[in-house]
C-alpha positions in Angstrom: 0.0 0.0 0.0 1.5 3.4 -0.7 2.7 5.7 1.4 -0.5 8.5 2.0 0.4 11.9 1.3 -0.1 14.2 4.4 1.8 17.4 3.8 2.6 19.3 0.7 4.6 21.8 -0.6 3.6 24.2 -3.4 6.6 26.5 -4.7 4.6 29.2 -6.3 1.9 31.9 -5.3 0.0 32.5 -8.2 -3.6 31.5 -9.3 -2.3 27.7 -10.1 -0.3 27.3 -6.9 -2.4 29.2 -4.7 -4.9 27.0 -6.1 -3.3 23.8 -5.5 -2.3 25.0 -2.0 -5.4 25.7 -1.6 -7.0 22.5 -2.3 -4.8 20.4 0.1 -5.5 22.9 2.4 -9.3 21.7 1.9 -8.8 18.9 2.8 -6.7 18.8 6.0 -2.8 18.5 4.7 -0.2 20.5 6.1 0.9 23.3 3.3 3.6 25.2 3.0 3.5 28.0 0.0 6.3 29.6 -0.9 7.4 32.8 -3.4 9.5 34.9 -3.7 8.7 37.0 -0.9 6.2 36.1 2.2 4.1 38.8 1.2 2.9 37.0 -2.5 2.8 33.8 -0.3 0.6 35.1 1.9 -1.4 37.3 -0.5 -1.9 33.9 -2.8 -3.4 32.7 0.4 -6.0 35.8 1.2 -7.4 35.7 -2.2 -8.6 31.8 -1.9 -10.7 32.7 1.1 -12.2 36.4 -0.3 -14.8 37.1 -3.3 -18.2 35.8 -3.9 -17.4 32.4 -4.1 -14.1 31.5 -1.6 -12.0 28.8 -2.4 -11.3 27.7 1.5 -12.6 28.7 4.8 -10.5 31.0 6.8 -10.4 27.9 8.7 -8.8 25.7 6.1 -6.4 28.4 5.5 -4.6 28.2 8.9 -3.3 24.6 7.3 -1.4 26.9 4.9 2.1 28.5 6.0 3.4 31.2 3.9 7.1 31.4 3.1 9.5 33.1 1.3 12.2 31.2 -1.0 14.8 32.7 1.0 14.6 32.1 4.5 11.5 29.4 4.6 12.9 26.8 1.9 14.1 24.2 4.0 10.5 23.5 5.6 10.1 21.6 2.8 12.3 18.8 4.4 9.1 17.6 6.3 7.0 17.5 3.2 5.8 14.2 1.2 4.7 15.9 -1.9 7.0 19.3 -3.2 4.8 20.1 -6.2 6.6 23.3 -8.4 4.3 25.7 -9.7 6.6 28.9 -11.2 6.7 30.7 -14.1 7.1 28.4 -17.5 10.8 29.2 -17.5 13.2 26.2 -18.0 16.2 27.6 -17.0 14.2 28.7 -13.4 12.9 25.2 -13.2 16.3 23.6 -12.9 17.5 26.0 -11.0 14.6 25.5 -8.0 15.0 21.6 -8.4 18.4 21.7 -8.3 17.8 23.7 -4.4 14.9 21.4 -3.8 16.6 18.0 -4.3 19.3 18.8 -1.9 16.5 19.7 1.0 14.0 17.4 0.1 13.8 14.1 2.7 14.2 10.3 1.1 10.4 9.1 0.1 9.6 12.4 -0.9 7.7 13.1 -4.6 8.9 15.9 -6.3 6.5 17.0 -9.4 5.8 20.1 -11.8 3.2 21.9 -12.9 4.5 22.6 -16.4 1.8 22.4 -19.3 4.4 23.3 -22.1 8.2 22.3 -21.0 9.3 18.6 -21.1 10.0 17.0 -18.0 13.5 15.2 -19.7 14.5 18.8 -20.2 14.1 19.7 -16.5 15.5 16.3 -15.2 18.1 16.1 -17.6 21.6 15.7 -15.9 20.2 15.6 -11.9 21.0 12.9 -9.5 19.5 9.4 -9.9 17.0 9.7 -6.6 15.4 12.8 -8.5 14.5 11.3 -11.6 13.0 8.1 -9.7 11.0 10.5 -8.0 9.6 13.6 -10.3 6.2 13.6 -12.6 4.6 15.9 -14.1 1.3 17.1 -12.5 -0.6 19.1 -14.5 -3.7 20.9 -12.8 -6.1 22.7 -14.9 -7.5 26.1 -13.6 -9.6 27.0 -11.7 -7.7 24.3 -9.7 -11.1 23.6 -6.8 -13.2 23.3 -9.8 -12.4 21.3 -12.8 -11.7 17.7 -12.3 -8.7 17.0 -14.3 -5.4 16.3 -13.2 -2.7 14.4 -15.7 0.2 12.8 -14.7 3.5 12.3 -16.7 6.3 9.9 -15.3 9.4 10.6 -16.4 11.7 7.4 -18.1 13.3 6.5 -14.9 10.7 7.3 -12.2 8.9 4.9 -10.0 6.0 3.5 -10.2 5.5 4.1 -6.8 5.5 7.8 -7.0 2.9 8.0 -9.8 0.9 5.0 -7.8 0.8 7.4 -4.7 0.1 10.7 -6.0 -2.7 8.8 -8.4 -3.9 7.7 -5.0 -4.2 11.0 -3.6 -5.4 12.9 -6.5 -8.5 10.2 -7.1 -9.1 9.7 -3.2 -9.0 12.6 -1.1 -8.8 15.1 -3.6 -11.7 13.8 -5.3 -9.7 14.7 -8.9 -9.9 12.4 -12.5 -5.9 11.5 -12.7 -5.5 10.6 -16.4 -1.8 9.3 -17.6 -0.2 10.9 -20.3 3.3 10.9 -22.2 5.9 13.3 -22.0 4.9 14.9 -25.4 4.2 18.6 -26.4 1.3 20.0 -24.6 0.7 16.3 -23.0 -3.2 15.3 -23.6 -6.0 17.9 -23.2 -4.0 21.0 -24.4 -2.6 18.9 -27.6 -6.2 18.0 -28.8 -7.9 21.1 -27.1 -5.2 23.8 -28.5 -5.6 22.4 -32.2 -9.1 22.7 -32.3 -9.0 26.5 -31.2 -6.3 27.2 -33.5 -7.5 25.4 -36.4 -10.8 27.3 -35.3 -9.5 30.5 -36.3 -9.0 29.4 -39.4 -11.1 27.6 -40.3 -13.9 29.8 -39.3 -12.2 32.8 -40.9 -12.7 30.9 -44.4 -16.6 29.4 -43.5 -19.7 32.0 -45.0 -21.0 32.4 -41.1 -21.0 34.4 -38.6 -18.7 34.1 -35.5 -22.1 33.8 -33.4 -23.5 31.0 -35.5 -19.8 29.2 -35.4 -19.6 29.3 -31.7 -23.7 28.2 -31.2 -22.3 25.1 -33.5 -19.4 24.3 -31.7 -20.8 24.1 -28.5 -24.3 22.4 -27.5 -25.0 20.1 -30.7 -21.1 19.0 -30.8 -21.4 18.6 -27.1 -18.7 21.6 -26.3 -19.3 24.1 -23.3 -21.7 26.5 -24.4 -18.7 29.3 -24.5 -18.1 27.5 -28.0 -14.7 28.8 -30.0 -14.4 32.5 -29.9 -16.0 32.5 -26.2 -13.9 29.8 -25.2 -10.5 31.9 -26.5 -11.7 35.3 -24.9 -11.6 33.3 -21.3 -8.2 32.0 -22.7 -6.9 35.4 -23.7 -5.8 36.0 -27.2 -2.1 36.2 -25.8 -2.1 32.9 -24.2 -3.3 31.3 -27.5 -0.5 33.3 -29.1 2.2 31.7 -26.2 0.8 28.6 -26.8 1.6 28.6 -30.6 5.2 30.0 -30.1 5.4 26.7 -27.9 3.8 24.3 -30.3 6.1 25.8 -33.2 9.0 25.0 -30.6 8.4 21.9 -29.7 5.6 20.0 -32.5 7.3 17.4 -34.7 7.9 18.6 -38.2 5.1 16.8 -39.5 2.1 17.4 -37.3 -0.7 19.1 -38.8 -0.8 21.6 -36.3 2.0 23.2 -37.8 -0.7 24.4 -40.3 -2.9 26.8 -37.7 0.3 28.4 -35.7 0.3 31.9 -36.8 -2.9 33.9 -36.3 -4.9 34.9 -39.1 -4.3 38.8 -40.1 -7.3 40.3 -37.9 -6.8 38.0 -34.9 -2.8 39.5 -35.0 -4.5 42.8 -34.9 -6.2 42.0 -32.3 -2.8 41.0 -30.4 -0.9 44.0 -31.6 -4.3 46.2 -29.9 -4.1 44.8 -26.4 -7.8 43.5 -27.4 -7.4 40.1 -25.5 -10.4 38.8 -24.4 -12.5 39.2 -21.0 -9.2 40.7 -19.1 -9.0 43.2 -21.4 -12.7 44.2 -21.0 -13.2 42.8 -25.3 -11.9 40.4 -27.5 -14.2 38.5 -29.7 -16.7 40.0 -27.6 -17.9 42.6 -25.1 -20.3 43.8 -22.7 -21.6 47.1 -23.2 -23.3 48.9 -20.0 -25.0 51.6 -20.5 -26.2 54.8 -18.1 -29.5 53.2 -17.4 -28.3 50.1 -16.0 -29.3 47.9 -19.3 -26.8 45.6 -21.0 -25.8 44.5 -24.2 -23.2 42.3 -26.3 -21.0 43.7 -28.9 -19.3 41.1 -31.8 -16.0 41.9 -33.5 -17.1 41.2 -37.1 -13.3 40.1 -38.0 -14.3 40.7 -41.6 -14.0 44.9 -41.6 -12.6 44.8 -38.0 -14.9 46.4 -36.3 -17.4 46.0 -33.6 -21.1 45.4 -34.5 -24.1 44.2 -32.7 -24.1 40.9 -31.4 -27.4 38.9 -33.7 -28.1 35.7 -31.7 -27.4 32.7 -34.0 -30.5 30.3 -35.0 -30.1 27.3 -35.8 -32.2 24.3 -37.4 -33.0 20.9 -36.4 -30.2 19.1 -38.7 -27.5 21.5 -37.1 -28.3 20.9 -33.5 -27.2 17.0 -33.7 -24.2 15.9 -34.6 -25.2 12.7 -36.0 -26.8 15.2 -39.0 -24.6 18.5 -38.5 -21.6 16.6 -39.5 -23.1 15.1 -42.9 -25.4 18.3 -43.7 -24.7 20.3 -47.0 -24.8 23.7 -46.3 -22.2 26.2 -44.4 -23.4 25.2 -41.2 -22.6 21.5 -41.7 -19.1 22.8 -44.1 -17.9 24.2 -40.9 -18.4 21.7 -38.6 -17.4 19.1 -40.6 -13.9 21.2 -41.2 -13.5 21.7 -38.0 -14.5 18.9 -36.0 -13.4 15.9 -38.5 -10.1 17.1 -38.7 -9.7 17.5 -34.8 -10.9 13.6 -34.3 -8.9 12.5 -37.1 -6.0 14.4 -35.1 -6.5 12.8 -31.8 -7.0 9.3 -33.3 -3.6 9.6 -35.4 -2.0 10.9 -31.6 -2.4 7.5 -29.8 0.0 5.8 -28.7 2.2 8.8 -29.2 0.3 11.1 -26.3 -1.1 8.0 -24.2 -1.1 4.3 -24.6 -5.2 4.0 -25.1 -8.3 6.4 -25.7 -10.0 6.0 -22.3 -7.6 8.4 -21.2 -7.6 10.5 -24.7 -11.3 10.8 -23.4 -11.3 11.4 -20.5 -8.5 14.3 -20.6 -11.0 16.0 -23.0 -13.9 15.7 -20.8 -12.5 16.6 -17.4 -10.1 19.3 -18.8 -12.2 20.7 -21.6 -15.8 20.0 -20.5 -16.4 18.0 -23.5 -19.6 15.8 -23.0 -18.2 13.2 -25.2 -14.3 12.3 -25.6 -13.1 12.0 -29.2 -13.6 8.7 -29.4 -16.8 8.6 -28.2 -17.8 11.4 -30.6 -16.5 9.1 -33.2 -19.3 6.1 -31.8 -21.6 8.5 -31.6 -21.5 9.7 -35.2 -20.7 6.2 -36.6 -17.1 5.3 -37.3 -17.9 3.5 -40.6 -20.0 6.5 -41.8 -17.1 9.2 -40.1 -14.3 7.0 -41.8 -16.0 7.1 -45.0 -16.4 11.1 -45.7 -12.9 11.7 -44.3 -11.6 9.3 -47.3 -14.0 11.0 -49.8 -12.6 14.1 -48.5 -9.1 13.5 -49.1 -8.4 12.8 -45.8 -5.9 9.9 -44.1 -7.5 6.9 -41.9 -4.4 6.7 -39.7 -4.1 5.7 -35.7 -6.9 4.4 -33.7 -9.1 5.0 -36.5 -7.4 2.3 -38.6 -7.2 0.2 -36.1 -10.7 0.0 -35.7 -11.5 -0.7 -39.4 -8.5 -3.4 -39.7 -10.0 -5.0 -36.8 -13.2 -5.4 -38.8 -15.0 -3.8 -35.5 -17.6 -0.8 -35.4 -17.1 0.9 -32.1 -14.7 1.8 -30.1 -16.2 1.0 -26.8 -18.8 -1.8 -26.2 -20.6 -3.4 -23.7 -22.3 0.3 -22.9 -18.8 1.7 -22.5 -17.0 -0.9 -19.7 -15.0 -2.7 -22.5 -12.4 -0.5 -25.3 -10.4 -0.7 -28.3 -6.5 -1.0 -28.1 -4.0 -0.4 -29.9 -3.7 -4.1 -31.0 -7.4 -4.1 -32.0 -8.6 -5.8 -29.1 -11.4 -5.0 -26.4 -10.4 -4.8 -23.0 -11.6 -3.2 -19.5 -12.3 0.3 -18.8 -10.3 0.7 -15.5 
């Protein structure tokens, strides 16, 4: 039986660290958070328990210690978890492992919170006892509320470490721990960051409107109802545009991603205006108040660049299933098919490169995107033959999972309402 994790370290006071502070906190772990100075530490802290909706009690935050890098870091010799949450900064990363490791008591787990940086890369060189005990854990904000949590082991470490921070992630902290590679962008952001990108462009070309794109990719897709341009202006347009620098670093030379890494010419307006998204007060979108107290939504019509009035999007029966929206012959269906097809055909051709099977391709989508359906099950729903079929007519490649399933002569990818899935080798086993 593992080793339970009682106390926890979190070496970073912003909203991810605070966060994850924060949520250990909740549940009775000792917590020590630590910045650069005591003051961010403890001002990570105060902002979990004020605002509408408080992350912790004032209560739960008395199991949080603030602490500065400086004087406090070796409390983190009585710590079983030391989980690194600074800026995405390789050089900085090393540099605070490299202190850590030579604190840090035997049986300890060591893990960062990187979404972008390969974990070799920050390993790379350091004693033997570090690399058998550092993962990647990768919390998605807001940390208390969604449910995703993935975990990357890194060549060397134990399975003990990912078994016991698995164990505390799905236990007490009530997360969904799905295990990924150590690839670019691991799981969620991968799939998730090409299907904004390619968004852009893909929507820029379609003959609608930016309100009917987003009505189609949310609710009859089974997307969050924010949809693509909402979804981004949450994002900010500058964190889509970090991510891309990333992906162009890091991407294989032949991914298809390559294709959607530089924003189209009004969206890199948009950047070069400060208009970002909901930080910035407008992106896609914005919320106009007027004197009287009455409200209204603005739409930057990316066509003339300019802001109009938002026109709620209607749409028709065919377009609010994707069973029909995906094989329908107008723009609506054009666009969705574009979009969405290519995005499914993109995760099937990632596995086993991003994870060894799709359970966890789905799930990583679910919990970290608020998809209803993973991409695989999208796939089932829609009809693999029938989804296999028009990609080929449309010039596209069967690869990955997707050829599997058809070589295996088999229909679905999960049977047995969902216990039982395809692998890699074309055969049905358990859903763990």
């Amino acid at each position: 039986m593992p080793a339970p994790i009682k106390s926890v370290a979190v070496i970073g006071a912003g909203t991810m660290g605070a966060g994850i502070a924060g949520l250990c906190a909740s549940i009775g772990c000792d917590v020590v958070l630590l910045d650069v100075k005591t003051e961010i530490a403890q001002q990570g802290i105060d902002r979990l328990c004020t605002g509408k909706r408080p992350v912790i009690t004032e209560d739960q935050a008395k199991n949080i210690t603030a602490g500065s890098l400086d004087t406090d870091l070796a409390t983190i010799s009585a710590c079983d978890w030391i989980c690194e949450a600074v800026v995405e900064n390789l050089q900085i990363k090393r540099d605070l492992f490299s202190k850590l490791e030579s604190i840090r008591k035997d049986g300890s787990i060591l893990s960062t919170n990187t979404s972008g940086i390969p974990l070799r890369d920050i390993y790379q060189g350091m004693p033997e006892r570090m690399q058998r005990d550092i993962a990647v854990t990768h919390f998605f904000n807001p940390v208390h509320i969604m449910k995703l949590v993935e975990l990357i082991p890194g060549s060397k470490t134990d399975t003990d470490v990912t078994d016991r921070l698995a164990g505390f992630f799905d236990g007490p902290l009530a997360k969904g721990t799905v295990y990924a590679k150590d690839t670019v962008n691991f799981i969620a952001n991968r799939i998730g960051c090409f299907w904004m990108l390619a968004g852009l462009h893909k929507a820029n070309k379609a003959n609608i409107s930016m309100e009917t794109a987003d009505a189609l990719m949310s609710k009859p897709v089974g997307l969050p109802p924010t949809g693509l341009y909402g979804l981004i202006d949450l994002i900010g347009l500058d964190v889509m545009n970090f991510v891309s620098k990333n992906l162009d670093t890091n991407l294989p030379a032949t991914d298809p991603g390559r294709a959607y890494l530089t924003m189209p010419s009004a969206e890199s307006n948009m950047l070069k205006n400060k208009q970002l998204g909901r930080k910035t007060g407008g992106g896609f979108y914005k919320m106009i108040k007027s004197d009287d107290g009455s409200k209204s939504m603005e739409v930057f019509d990316l066509s003339n660049e300019a802001w109009r009035a938002m026109q709620p999007a209607s749409l028709d029966d065919q377009h609010n299933d994707i069973k029909t929206l995906m094989f329908s012959d107008d723009d609506e269906g054009k666009f969705a098919w574009d979009l969405m097809s290519s995005t499914l055909s993109y995760a099937s051709a990632l596995v086993p490169e991003i994870s060894n099977d799709i359970v966890n391709v789905d799930r990583a989508m679910k919990w970290g995107f608020n998809w209803a359906e993973g991409p695989f099950e999208l796939i089932d729903s829609i009809g693999a033959k029938k989804f296999a079929d028009k990609v080929s007519a449309s010039g596209g490649k069967i690869d990955g999972m997707l050829k599997v399933l058809l070589d295996s002569g088999n229909e679905t990818f999960y049977q047995q309402d969902g216990s039982e899935y395809l692998n890699a080798e074309g055969k049905y086993v358990s859903v763990s």
